[in-house]
SENUVEX-581417 format. One line per field, with one value per residue (C-alpha): residue in one letter; x, y, z; residue number from 0. Coordinates in pm, whole numbers, plus 50000, padded with zeros to 5 digits. Layout:
BEGIN
type = A,...
X = X,...
Y = Y,...
Z = Z,...
seq = NUM,...
END
This chain:
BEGIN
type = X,X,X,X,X,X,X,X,X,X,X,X,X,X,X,X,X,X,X,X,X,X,X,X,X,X,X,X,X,X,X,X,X,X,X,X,X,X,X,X,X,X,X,X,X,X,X,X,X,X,X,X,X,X,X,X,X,X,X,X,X,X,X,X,X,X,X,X,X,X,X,X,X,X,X,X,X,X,X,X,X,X,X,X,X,X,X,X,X,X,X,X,X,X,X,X,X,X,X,X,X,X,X,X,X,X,X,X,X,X,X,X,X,X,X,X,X,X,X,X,X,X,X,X,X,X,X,X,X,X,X,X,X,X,X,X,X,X,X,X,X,X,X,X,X,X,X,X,X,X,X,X,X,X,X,X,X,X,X,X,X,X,X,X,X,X,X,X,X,X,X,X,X,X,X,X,X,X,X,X,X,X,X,X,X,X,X,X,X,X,X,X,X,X,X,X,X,X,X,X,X,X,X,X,X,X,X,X,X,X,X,X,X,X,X,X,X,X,X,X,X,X,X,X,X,X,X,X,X,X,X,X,X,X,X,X,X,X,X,X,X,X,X,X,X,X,X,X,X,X,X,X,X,X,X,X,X,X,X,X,X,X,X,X,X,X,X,X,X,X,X,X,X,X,X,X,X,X,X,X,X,X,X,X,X,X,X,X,X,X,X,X,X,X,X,X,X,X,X,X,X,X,X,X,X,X,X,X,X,X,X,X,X,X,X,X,X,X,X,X,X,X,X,X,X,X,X,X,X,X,X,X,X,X,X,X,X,X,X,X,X,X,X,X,X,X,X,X,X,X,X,X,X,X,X,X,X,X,X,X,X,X,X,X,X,X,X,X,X,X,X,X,X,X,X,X,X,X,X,X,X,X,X,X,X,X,X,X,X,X,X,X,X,X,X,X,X,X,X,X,X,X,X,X,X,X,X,X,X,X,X,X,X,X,X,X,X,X,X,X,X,X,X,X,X,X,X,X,X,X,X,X,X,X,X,X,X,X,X,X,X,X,X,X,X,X,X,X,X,X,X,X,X,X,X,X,X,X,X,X,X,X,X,X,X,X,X,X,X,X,X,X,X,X,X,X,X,X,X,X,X,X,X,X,X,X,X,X,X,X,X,X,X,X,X,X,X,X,X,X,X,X,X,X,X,X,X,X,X,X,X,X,X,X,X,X,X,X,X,X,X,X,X,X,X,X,X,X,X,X,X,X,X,X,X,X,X,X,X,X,X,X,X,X,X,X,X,X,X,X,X,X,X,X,X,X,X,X,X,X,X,X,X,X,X,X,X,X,X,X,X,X,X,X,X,X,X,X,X,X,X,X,X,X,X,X,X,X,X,X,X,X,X,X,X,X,X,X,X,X,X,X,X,X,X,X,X,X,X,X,X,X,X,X,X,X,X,X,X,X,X,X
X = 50165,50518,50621,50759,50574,50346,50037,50108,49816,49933,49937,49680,49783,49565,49806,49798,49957,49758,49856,50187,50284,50078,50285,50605,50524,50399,50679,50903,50710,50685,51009,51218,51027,50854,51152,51440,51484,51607,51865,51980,52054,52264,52512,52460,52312,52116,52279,52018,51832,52122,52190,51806,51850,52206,52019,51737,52042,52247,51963,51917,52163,51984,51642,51731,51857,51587,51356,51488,51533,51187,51050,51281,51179,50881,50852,50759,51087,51214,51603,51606,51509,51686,52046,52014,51909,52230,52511,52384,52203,52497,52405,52053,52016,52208,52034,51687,51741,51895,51595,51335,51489,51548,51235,51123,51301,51162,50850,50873,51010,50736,50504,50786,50718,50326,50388,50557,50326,50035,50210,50290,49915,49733,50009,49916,49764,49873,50010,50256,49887,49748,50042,50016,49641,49739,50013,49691,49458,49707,49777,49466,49413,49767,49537,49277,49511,49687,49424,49272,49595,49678,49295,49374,49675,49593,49334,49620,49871,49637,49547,49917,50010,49742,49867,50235,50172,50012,50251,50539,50341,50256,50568,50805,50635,50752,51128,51425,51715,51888,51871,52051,52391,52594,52502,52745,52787,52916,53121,53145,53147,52836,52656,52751,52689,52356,52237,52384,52153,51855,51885,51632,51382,51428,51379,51009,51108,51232,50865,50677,50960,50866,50470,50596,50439,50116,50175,49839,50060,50438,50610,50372,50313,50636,50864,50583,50499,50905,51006,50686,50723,51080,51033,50702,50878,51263,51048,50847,51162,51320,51073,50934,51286,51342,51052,51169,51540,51336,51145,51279,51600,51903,51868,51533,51510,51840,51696,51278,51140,50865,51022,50716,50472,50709,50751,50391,50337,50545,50353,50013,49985,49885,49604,49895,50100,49854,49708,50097,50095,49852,49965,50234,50038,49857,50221,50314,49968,50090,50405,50330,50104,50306,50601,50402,50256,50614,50856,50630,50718,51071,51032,50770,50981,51263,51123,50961,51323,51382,51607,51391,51148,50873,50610,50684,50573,50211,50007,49612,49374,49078,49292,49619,49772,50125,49978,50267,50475,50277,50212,50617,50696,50413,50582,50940,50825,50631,50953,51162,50986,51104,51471,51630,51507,51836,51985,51694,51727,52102,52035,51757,51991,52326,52124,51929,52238,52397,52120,52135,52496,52458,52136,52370,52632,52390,52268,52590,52610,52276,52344,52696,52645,52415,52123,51889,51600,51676,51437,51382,51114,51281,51647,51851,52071,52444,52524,52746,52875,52514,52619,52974,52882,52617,52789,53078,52884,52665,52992,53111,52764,52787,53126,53011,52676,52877,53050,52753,52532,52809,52848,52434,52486,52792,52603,52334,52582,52772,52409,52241,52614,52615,52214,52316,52587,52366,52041,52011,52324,52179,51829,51891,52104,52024,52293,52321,52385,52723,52799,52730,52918,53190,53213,53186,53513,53637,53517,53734,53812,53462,53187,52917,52615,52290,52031,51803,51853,51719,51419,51302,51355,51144,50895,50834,50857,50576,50414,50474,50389,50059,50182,49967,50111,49935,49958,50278,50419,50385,50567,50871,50961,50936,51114,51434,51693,51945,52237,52495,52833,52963,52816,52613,52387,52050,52050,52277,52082,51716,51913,51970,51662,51488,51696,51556,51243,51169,51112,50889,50708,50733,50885,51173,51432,51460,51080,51074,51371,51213,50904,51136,51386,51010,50859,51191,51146,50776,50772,51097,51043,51334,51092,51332,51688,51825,51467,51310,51024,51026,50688,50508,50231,50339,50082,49841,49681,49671,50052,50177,50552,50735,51134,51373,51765,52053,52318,52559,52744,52470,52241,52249,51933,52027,51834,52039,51853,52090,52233,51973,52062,51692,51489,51149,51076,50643,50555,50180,49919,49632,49400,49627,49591,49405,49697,49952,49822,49795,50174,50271,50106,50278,50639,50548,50479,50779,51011,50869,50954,51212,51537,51464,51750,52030,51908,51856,52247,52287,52202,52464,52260,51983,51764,51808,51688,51402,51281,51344,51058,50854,50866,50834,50531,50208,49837,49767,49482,49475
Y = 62545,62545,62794,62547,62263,62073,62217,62593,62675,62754,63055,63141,63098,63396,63558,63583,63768,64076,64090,64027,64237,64552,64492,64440,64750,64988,64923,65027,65346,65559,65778,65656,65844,66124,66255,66097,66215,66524,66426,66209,66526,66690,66454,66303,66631,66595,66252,66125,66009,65767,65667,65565,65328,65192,65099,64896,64751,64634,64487,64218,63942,64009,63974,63671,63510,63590,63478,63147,63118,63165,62950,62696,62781,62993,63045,63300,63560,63519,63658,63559,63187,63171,63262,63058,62753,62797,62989,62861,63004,63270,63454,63344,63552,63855,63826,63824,64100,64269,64257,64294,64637,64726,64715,64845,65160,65205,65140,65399,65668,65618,65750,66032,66088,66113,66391,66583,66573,66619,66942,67106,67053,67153,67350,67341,67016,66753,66564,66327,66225,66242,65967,65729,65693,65579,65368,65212,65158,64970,64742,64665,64562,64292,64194,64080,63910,63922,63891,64199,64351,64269,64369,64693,64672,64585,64921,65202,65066,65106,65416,65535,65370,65529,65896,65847,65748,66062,66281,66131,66174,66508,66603,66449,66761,67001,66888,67120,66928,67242,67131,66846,66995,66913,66610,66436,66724,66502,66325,65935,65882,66149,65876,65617,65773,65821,65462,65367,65606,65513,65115,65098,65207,64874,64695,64619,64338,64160,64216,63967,63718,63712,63654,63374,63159,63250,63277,63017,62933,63046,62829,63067,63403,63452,63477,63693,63923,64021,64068,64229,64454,64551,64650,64869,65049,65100,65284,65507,65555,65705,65857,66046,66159,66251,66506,66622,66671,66864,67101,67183,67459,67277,67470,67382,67037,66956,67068,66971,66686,66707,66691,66536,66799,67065,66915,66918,67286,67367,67235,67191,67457,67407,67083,66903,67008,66903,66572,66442,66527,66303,66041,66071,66009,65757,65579,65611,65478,65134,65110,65136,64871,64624,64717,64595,64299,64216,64303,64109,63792,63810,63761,63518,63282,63301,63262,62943,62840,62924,63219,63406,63380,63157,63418,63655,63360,63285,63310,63352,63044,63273,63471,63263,63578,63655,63891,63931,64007,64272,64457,64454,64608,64839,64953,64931,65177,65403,65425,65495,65810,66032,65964,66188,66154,66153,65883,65651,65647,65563,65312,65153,65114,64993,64713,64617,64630,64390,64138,64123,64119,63776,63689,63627,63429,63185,63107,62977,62788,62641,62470,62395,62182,61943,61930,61723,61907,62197,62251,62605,62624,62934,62922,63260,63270,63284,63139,63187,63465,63673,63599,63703,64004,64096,64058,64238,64535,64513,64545,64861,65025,64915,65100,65405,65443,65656,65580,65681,65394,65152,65210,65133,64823,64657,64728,64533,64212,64245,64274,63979,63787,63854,63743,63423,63323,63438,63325,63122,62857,62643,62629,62508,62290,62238,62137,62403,62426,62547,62244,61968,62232,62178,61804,61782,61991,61828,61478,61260,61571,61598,61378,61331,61583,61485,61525,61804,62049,61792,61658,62037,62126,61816,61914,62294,62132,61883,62199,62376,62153,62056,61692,61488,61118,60807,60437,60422,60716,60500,60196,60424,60579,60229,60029,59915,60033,59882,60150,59893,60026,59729,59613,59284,58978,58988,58603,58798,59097,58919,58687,58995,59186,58819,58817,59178,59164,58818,58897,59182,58948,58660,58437,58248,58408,58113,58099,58516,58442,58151,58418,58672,58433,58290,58641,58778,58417,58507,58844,59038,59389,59583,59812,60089,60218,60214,60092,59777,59691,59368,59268,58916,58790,58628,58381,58494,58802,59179,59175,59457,59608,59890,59865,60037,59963,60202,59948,60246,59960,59863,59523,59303,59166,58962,58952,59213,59516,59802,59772,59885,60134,60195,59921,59947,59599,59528,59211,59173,58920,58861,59028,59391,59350,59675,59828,59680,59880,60173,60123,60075,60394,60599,60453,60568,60904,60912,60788,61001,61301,61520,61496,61191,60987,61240,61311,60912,60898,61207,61085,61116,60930,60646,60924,61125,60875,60810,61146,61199,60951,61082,61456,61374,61544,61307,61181,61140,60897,60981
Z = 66203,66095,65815,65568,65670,65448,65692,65574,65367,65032,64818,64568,64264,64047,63865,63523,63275,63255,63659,63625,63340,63516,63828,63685,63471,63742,63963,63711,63573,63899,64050,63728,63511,63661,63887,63778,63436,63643,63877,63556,63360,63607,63567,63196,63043,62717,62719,62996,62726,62618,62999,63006,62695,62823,63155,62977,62736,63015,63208,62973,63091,63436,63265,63081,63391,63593,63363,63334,63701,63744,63503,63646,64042,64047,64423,64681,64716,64384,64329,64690,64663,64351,64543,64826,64693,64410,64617,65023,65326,65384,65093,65078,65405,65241,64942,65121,65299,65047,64800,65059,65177,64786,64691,64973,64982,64598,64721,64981,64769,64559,64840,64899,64508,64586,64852,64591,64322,64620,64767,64364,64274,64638,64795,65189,65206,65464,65199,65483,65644,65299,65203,65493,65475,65131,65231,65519,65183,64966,65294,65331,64968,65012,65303,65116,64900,64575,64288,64426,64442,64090,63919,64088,63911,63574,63589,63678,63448,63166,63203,63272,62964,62768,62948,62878,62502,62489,62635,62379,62081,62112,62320,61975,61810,62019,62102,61961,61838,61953,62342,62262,62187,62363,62420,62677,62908,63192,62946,62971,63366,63358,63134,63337,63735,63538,63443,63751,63938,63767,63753,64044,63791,63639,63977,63875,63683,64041,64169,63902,64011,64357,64310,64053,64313,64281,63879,63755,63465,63579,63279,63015,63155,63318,63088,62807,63128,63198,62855,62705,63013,62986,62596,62688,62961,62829,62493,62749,62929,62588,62452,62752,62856,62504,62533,62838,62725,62429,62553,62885,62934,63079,63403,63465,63397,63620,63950,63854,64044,63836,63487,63269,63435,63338,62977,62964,63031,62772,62456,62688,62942,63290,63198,63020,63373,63555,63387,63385,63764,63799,63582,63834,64106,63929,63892,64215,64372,64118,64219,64592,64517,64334,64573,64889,64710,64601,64912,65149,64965,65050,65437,65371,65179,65432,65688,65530,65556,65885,65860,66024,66272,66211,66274,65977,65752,65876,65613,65627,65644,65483,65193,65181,65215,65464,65691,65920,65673,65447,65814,65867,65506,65511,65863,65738,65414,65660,65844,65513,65445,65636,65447,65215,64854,64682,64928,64900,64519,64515,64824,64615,64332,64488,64636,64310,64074,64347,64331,63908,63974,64127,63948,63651,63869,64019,63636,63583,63907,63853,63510,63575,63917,63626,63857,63699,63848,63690,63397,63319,63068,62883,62890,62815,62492,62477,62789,62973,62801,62844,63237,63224,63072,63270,63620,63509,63329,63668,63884,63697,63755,64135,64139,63993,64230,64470,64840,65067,64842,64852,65229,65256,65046,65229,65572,65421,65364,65650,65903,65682,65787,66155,66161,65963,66183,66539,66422,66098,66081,66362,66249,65883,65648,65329,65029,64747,64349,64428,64675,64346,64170,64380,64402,64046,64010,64292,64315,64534,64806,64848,65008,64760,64860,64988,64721,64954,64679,64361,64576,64658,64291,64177,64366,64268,63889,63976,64100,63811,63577,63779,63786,63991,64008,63879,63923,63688,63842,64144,64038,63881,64229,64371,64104,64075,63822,63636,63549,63380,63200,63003,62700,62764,62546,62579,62804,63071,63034,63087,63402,63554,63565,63658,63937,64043,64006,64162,64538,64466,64256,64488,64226,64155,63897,63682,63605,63516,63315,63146,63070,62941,62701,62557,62494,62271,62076,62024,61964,62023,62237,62066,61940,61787,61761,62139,62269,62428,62615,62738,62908,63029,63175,63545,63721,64026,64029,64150,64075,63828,63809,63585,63616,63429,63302,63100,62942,62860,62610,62493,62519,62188,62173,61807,61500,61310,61593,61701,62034,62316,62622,62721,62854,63062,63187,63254,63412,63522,63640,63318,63542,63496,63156,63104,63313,63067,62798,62981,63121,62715,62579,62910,62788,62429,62537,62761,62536,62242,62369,62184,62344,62572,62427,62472,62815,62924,62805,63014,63333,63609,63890,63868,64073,63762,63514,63759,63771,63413,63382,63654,63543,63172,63035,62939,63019,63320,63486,63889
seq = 0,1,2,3,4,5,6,7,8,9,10,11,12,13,14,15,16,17,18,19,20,21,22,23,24,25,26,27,28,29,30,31,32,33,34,35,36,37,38,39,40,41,42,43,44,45,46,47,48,49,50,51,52,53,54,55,56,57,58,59,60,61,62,63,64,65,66,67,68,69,70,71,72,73,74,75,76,77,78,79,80,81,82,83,84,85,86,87,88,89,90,91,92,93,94,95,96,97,98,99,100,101,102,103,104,105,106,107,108,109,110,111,112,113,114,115,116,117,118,119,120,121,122,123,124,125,126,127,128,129,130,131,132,133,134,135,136,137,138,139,140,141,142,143,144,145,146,147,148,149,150,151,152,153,154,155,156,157,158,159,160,161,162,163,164,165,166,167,168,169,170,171,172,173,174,175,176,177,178,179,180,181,182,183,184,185,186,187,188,189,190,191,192,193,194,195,196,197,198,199,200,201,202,203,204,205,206,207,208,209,210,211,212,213,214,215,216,217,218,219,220,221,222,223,224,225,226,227,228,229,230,231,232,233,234,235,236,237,238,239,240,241,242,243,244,245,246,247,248,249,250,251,252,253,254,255,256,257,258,259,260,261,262,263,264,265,266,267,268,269,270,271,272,273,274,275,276,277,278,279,280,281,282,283,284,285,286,287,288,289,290,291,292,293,294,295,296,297,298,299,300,301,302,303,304,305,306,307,308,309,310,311,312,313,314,315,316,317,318,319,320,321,322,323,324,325,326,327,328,329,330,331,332,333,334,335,336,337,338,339,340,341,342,343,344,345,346,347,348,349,350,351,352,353,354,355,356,357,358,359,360,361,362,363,364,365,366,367,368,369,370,371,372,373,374,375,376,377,378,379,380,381,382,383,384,385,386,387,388,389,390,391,392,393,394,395,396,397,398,399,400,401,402,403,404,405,406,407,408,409,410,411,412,413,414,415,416,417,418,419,420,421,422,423,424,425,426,427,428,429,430,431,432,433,434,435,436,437,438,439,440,441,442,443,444,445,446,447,448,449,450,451,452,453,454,455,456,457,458,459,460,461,462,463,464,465,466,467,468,469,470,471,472,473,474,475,476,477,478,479,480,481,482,483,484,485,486,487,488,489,490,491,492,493,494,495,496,497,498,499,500,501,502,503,504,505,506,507,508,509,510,511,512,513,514,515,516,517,518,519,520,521,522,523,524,525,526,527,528,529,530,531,532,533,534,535,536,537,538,539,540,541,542,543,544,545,546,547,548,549,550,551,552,553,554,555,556,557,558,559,560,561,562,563,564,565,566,567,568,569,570,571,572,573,574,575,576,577,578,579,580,581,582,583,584,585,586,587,588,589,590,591,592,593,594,595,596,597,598,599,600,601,602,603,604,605,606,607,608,609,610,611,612,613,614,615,616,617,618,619,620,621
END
């Protein structure tokens, strides 16, 4: 089978908000909370706890985007799916590679972070084999696929939760406001090296994004899961770092790598050291978790694409889970940690503040190119200035991450370009967001696109949506459409669609338009402001068909009605009669809906007011 193909056995889709909320929130409460906090004070000071709240601040354009990416395209790979179908295969590839070796690297420092904890509470012990056997059992559980993955989930994140609410509460009781003057010891580029250095904490939030696929109800739990987690975690973040700024000397908390276990001891002795140790492990054994449930999805998807070998894609007949690529990530992370702590953090970050940088960019392409396809359920506020200033505030922090980290992150772009022009180019073409961006702004130097990008986007919203078509769905995508600009009579109007609709029908125009003129005289189908239905019984049977028109000027169909620009046209054999009704009450519905008016008028392409029927939300009888 073909990765991409319509054979590839599909994804489970078992997620639900518990799961994704737990692995969003264990990926992002592991390293970046139980060994950061130190590294963060040696350049911020007391004033770590500030860089900790500016981090979850600035994150928010980049959450809102994503979040309304998602909704809009909840697919396997996530940030990396969302870039290349907006700004191209170039930087999809980048992209791709990019996230999958961010989150990645986090996930791999995680299992440097449980070696620490493992050799401070059982100095001697093996803890590398003791960490790779772990690495082998969480796998194993991807293996079996990702509801088991997620359950598991769900139980550690509760019980960290429950462990780190603890820990603030009675840790607020024991801070001195003493050991926070003073505060900005690293003065203003302190605070901000700091909340550059620990913006991979935050990278969790990419991981729900990437199993939006298997999401049972993306459209609902996606956007509660990300937000709900980001406000849990950025308050643990605070308040936990708060206690540790507290109680710990400067000295001492600047070179810990166990910061909360040394807070603990202070106010708790060695059980509060060594419950928060294991908390830590606890957070660690999540993250790892989430970050090989998460990473493998970004091969999967592109090699679904074609990017990269077919074989990395293959998914499971049995679990409907991507073997291949869960073994390559769990290799690539065993590989990983044998790297330097320090330069896997800023590594980890570089490459994550990159990715929101252009998370906020390809917003901005997506709703500008006017893609009709493009229906995020939740849309983020402010636009476009939430996206402006989130991909410049994102550009400053990528500036500030250090050389070494910006070296790490270009050789990531520049390898993900030579593999796109070597490998990739020739095996794919696709139009992108940015392309219809283009020959919007540039109509008449540039070709009009192929409509690649709007059909795949229809489809993952008929997917999301669980739309299954029915016999009216049917007709739509083989009807005819009338998309007229001048301003006509009703007698023109009705000649015309006669004239249509006679072939299919296998009648002659003047005996539909006979049909039609009799039907306004008996009962006139201008049924509201801008609205007509005009629908007759033909002769014969087993004949039934639903056609739609847009008069942009306006059709005057007399009688002192309001000029019409909407017009669904029924005509049907007496023996479709129970049909009829059923076509009448789908129309209602349809054109019902809040908004449907603005959005008919909206239209740029008859394809567009085709699928704005076809997607529109109603019964369905399959």
């Amino acid at each position: 089978m073909t990765p991409g193909s319509d054979n590839q056995p599909a994804l489970h889709k078992a997620l639900g908000f518990p799961d994704l909320f737990s692995i969003a929130t264990g990926a992002m409460i592991s390293s970046g909370l139980f060994v950061l906090p130190g590294l963060a004070y040696y350049y911020a000071g007391p004033s770590a706890v500030l860089a900790y709240m500016l981090a979850g601040i600035l994150i928010l354009p980049a959450l809102f985007s994503k979040v309304e990416l998602t909704t809009a395209m909840p697919k396997a790979g996530g940030t990396y799916y969302f870039i290349d179908r907006s700004l191209g295969h170039l930087a999809g590839t980048v992209s791709g590679l990019a996230a999958w070796f961010s989150l990645s690297i986090k996930t791999a420092f995680a299992f440097v972070g449980i070696r620490v904890f493992l050799e401070v509470l059982a100095p001697g012990v093996n803890s590398l084999a003791i960490t790779l056997v772990a690495l082998g059992f969480f796998t194993y559980l991807n293996l079996r696929g990702a509801s088991h993955a997620g359950k598991a989930q769900i139980f550690m994140v509760a019980g960290l939760l429950l462990i780190l609410l603890v820990f603030s509460v009675l840790g607020s009781l024991h801070t001195s406001a003493l050991r926070m003057v003073p505060f900005a010891t690293g003065g203003i580029r302190g605070i901000l090296e700091a909340t550059a250095l620990i913006f991979v904490a935050f990278g969790g939030l990419t991981k729900a994004a990437s199993v939006a696929e298997e999401a049972s109800n993306p459209k609902r739990d996606i956007p509660r899961s990300m937000i709900a987690s980001l406000a849990v975690v950025t308050f643990l973040y605070f308040t936990s770092v708060l206690v540790c700024v507290g109680t710990l000397e400067g000295a001492t908390l600047a070179t810990s790598r166990t910061p909360l276990s040394d807070a603990a001891r202070t106010f708790a002795g060695n059980p509060g050291f060594i419950i928060l140790a294991l908390a830590a492990i606890f957070a660690f054994l999540s993250t790892a978790n989430a970050g090989i449930l998460a990473s493998a999805r970004f091969p999967l998807a592109m090699s679904k694409d074609r990017l990269i070998p077919g074989i990395v894609g293959r998914i499971g007949l049995k679990r409907g889970t991507p073997w291949f690529s869960i073994g390559l990530t769990s290799t690539f992370i065993g590989a990983m940690l044998f790297l330097d702590f320090v330069r896997l953090v800023k590594m980890a970050s570089a490459m994550q503040i990159f990715l929101f940088l252009l998370t906020n960019i390809v917003v901005i392409v997506m709703r500008e190119s006017r893609i009709h396809t493009y229906r995020p359920s939740f849309k983020s506020p402010l636009y476009p200035w939430m996206q402006i200033l989130g991909a410049t505030t994102m550009f400053i922090l990528l500036v500030m991450i250090g050389m070494e980290a910006l070296i790490a992150c270009s050789g990531v772009v520049l390898g993900g370009s030579v593999w796109y022009f070597l490998y990739s180019r020739k095996r794919v073409e696709r139009d992108s967001a940015l392309l219809h961006l283009a020959a919007r702004i540039f109509p008449k130097e540039l070709k009009r696109r192929n409509k690649s990008i709007t059909r795949e986007l229809k489809k993952v919203l008929m997917e999301r949506d669980l739309i299954t078509e029915d016999r009216f769905d049917k007709l739509v995508l083989s009807s005819d459409i009338l998309d007229i600009e001048e301003p006509l009579e009703l007698n023109k109007f009705l000649m015309l669609v006669a004239e249509r609709i006679a072939k299919p029908l296998e009648m002659e125009p003047d005996e539909l338009f006979h049909l039609l003129i009799e039907r306004e005289k008996t009962s006139p189908t201008a049924l509201r402001p801008g609205l007509a239905i005009p629908h007759i019984i033909i002769p014969g049977t087993g004949k039934f068909s639903v056609n739609l028109a847009r008069c942009k000027g306006g059709i005057n169909f007399g009688r002192g009605t309001e000029p019409v620009f909407i017009a669904f046209i029924l005509a049907g054999t007496m023996d479709e009669r129970n049909f009829h009704l059923k076509a009448l009450m789908a129309i209602a519905e349809i054109t019902t809906a809040s908004g449907f008016d603005d959005s008919w008028k909206k239209c740029l392409t008859v394809e567009g007011l085709r699928d704005l029927v076809l997607l529109s939300k109603r019964r369905r009888e399959v």
